[in-house]
N, C-alpha and C positions, 0 to 999 in steps of 0.2 A: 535249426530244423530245416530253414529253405537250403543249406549246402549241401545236408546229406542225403535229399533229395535230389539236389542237381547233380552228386557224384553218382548217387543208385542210378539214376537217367544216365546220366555218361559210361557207366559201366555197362549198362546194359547194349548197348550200343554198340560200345565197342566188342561185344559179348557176340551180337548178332552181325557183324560187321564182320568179323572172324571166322563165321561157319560159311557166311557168304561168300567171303574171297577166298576160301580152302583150295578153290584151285584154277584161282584167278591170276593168268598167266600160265596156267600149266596146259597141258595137251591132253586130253583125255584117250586113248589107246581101245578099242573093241579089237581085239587080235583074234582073226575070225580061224573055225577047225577048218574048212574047206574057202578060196579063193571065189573071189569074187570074180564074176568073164567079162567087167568092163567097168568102166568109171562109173561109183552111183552117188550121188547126195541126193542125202535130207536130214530132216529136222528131229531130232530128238532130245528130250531134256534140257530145251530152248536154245540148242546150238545147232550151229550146223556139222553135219558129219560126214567128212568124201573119204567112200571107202575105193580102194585102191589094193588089187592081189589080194592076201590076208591080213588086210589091218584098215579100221575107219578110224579115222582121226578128226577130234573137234578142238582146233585152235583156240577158240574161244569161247569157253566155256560159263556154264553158269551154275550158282549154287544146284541148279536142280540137273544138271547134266549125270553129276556122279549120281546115280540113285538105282536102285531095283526096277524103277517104273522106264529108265531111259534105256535101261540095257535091254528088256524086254522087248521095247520098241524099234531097236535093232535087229536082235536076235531072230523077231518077228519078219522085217525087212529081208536081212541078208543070210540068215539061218546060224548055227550054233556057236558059239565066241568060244575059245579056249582062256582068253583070259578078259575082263575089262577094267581099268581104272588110268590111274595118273601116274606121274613119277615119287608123287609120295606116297600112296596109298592104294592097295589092288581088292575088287570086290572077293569076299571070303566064297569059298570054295561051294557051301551051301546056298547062298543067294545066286551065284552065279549059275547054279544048275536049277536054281529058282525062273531064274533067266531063261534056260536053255529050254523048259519044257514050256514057253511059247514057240520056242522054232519047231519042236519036234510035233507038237499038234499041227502045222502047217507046212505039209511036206513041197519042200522047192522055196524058192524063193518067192517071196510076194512081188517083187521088183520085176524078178522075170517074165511073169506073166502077164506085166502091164504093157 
């Protein structure tokens, strides 16, 4: 009884170990519709993101980077993404336009005006 316990713990683990490194080592991509007019960072979805022309890029990223909440926090930022995610996997067309109507409620950048 105590091993199939220590394999369910061990599975489990390895279970949540796998959603968390999803795209540990990957680049996450915010490929913006309209160019950014200068170098921006910040923080979203516990990475950091330097947006550059039309695309912010997060080197290193965290389970919570890829998410509806971090694209929003972008979107919000630097205004409407045409595309966001990683090299394995791109937010579906309806979350993304889930995304985009926080840019479109705040017309210009929030960035720029600071």
């Amino acid at each position: 009884m105590k091993l199939q316990t220590l394999a369910a713990a061990c599975a489990a683990i390895v279970t949540l170990s796998a959603g968390s490194a999803a795209f540990a080592g990957d680049t996450v991509t915010a490929k913006l519709q309209q160019p950014v007019a200068e170098k921006t960072k910040f923080i979203a979805g516990g990475a950091m993101f330097v947006c550059e022309a039309d695309a912010c890029l997060a080197q290193a990223p965290t389970s919570q980077t890829f998410s509806t909440a971090a694209c929003k926090t972008i979107a919000g930022k630097v205004g409407p993404l045409a595309s966001f995610g990683g090299d394995r996997k791109q937010l579906e067309a309806d979350r993304l336009g889930d995304c985009n109507s926080v840019a479109a409620a705040r017309p210009g950048s929030q960035l720029a005006k600071q």
